[in-house]
KEVEX-360443 format. One record per residue (C-alpha): x, y, z; residue in one letter. Coordinates in steps of 0.1 Angstrom, whole numbers, padded with zeros to 4 digits, m for minus. Example, Ala and Ser with C-alpha at 12.3 -4.5 7.8 and 13.67 -1.06 7.14 Angstrom:
+-------+-------+-------+------+
|    c1 |    c2 |    c3 | code |
+-------+-------+-------+------+
|  0123 | m0045 |  0078 |    a |
|  0137 | m0011 |  0071 |    s |
+-------+-------+-------+------+
//
This chain:
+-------+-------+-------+------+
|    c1 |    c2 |    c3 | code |
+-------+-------+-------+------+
| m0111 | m0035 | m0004 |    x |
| m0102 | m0076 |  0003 |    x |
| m0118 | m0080 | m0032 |    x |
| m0089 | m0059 | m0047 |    x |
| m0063 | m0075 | m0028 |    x |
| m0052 | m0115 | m0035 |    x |
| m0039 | m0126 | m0005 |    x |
| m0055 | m0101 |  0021 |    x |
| m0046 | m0109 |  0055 |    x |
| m0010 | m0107 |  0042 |    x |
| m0014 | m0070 |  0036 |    x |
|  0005 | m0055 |  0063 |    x |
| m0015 | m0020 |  0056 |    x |
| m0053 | m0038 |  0054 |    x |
| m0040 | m0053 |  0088 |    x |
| m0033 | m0023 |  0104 |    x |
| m0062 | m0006 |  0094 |    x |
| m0086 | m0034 |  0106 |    x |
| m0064 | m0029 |  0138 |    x |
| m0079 |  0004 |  0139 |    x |
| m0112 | m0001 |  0133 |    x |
| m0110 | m0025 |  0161 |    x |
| m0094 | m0001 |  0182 |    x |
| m0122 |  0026 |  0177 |    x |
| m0149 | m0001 |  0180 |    x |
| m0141 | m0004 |  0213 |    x |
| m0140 |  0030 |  0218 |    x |
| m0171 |  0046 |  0203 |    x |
| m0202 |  0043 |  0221 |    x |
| m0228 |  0015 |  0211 |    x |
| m0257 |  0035 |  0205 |    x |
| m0258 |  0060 |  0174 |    x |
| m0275 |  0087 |  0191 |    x |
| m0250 |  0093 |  0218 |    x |
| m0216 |  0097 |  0189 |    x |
| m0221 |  0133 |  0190 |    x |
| m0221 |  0140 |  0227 |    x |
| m0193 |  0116 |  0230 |    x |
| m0175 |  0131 |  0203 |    x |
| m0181 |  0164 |  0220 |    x |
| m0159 |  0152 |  0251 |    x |
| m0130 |  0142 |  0232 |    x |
| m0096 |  0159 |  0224 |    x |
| m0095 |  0172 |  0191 |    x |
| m0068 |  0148 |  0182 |    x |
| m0090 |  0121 |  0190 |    x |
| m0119 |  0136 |  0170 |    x |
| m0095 |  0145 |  0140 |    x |
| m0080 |  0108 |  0140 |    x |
| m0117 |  0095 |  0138 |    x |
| m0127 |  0116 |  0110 |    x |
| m0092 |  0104 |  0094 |    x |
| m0101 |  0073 |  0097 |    x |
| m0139 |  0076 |  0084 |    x |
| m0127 |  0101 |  0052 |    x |
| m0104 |  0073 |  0043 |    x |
| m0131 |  0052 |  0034 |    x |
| m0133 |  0066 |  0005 |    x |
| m0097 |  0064 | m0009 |    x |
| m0090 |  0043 | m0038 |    x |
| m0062 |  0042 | m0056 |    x |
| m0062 |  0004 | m0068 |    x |
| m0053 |  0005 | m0106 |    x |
| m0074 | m0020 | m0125 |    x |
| m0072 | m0031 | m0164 |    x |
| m0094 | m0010 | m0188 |    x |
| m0101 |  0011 | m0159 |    x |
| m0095 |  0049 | m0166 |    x |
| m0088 |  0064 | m0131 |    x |
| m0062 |  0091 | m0133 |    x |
| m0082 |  0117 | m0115 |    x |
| m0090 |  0094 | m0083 |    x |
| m0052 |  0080 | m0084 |    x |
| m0037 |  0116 | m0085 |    x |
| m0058 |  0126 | m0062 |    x |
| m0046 |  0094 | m0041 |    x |
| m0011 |  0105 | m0047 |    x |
| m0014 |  0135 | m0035 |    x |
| m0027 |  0122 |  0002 |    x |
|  0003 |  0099 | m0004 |    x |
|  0029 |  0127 | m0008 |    x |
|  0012 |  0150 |  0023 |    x |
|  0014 |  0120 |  0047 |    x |
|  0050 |  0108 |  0034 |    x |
|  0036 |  0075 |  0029 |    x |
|  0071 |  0053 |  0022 |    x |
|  0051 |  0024 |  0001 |    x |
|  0082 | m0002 |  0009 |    x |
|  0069 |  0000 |  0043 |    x |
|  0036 | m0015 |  0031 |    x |
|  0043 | m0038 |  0003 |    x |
|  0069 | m0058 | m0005 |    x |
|  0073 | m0071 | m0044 |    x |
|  0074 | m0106 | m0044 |    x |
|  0061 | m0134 | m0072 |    x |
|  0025 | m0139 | m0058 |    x |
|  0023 | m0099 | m0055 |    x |
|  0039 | m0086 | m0089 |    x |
|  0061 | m0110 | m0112 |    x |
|  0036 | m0141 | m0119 |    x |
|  0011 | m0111 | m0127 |    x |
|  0035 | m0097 | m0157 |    x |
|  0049 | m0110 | m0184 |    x |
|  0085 | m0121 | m0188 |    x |
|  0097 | m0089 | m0202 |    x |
|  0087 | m0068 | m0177 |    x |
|  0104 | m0095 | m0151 |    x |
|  0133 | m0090 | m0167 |    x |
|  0126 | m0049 | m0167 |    x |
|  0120 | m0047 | m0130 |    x |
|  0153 | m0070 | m0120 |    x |
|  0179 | m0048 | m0141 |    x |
|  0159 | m0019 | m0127 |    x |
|  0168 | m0035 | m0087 |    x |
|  0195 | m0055 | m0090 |    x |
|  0216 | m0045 | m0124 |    x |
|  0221 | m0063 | m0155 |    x |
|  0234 | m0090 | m0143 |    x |
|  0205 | m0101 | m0124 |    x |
|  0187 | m0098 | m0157 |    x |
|  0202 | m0120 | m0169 |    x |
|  0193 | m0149 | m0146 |    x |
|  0159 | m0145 | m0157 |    x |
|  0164 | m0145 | m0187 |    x |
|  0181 | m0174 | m0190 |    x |
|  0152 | m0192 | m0171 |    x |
|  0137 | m0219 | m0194 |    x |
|  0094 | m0211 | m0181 |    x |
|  0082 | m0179 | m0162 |    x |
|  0072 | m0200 | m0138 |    x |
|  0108 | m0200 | m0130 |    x |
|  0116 | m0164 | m0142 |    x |
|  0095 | m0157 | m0112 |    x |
|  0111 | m0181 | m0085 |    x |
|  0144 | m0160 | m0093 |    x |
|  0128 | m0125 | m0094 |    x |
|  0115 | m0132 | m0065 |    x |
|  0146 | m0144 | m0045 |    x |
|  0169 | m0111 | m0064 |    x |
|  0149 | m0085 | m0055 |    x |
|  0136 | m0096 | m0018 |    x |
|  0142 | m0073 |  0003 |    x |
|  0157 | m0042 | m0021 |    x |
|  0122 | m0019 | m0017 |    x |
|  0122 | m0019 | m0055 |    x |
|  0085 | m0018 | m0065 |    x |
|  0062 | m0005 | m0096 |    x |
|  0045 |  0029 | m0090 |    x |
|  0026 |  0028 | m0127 |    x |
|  0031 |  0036 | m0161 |    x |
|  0069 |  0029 | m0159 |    x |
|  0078 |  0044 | m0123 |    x |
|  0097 |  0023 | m0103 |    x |
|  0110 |  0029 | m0067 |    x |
|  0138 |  0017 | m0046 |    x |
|  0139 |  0030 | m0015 |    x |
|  0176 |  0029 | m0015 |    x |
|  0185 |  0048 | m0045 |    x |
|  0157 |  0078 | m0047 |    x |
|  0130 |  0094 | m0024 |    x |
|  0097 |  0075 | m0034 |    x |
|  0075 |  0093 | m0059 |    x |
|  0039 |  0077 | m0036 |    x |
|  0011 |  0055 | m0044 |    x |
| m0013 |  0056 | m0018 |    x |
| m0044 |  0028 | m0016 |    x |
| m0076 |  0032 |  0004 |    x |
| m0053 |  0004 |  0029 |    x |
| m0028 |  0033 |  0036 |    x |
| m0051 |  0056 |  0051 |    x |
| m0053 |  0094 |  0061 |    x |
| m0043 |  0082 |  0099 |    x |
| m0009 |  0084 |  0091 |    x |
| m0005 |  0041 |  0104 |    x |
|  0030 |  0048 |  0089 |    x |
|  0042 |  0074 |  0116 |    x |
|  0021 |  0063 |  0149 |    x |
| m0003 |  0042 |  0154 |    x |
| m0038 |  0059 |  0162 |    x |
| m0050 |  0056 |  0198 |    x |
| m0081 |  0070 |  0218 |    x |
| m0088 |  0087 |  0246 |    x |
| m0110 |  0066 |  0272 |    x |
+-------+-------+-------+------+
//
């Protein structure tokens, strides 16, 4: 997944999860051949958080150019909705994350959209995207407003969240409580 993500030990959800994996790495015993017996003597929530945590391996719901994905990023919004994942929680839109990846148009979409027309129109009036980004950036820190896909926006102030979920948001609900295991 840190081959999806540009700045990767920034993502506060790849963090956590690596948190967990550590966690569980120093829980699960070192030789393969005893996991089941161990597994066997452990509360279901601890076995249910485990398999969690191995099933969301295989979440993906990174959307890549000329990549046609629907299926697998429905299916990844559905998890998304069923865990209440709140995405502003996770991700933060900022110039290295969105706005130097989109042209000045959509800058200037995504500004109105969080901060009004007026705000607009400070990017616009930027001479270079370079700087269309610096002031995106510094207007819509900290509002929650962030792309969804094909148009979707949220802001967590305005309107429940309609969820993207990625494989870093896992199944072990990291956005409620953090997982834990039984010694």
């Amino acid at each position: 997944m840190e081959a999806s993500i540009k700045d990767a030990e920034r993502c506060k959800g790849l963090v956590a999860f690596n948190d967990l994996a550590d966690n569980y790495g120093h829980h699960l015993p070192g030789n393969p051949a005893d996991l089941f017996d161990w597994l066997l003597e452990q509360p279901q929530d601890t076995v249910l958080s485990l398999l969690a945590f191995g099933a969301a391996h295989s979440v993906n719901a990174v959307e890549k150019k000329f990549a046609d994905r629907r299926n697998g990023i429905e299916q990844a919004n559905q998890l998304g909705r069923a865990l209440k994942l709140h995405m502003p929680d996770w991700f933060e839109t900022t110039g290295d994350s969105y706005f130097r990846h989109v042209n000045r148009t959509t800058i200037e979409l995504a500004v109105a959209e969080a901060k009004g027309g007026e705000a607009e129109l400070s990017v616009r009036a930027a001479a270079k995207k370079s700087e269309a980004v610096t002031i995106a950036d510094r207007l819509v820190a900290g509002s929650g407003w962030y792309r969804l896909r094909c148009g979707q926006t949220h802001l967590s102030r305005r309107r429940s969240a309609t969820v993207k979920t990625c494989s870093l948001m896992r199944l072990s609900k990291i956005s409620r409580r953090p997982a834990t295991l039984s010694s």
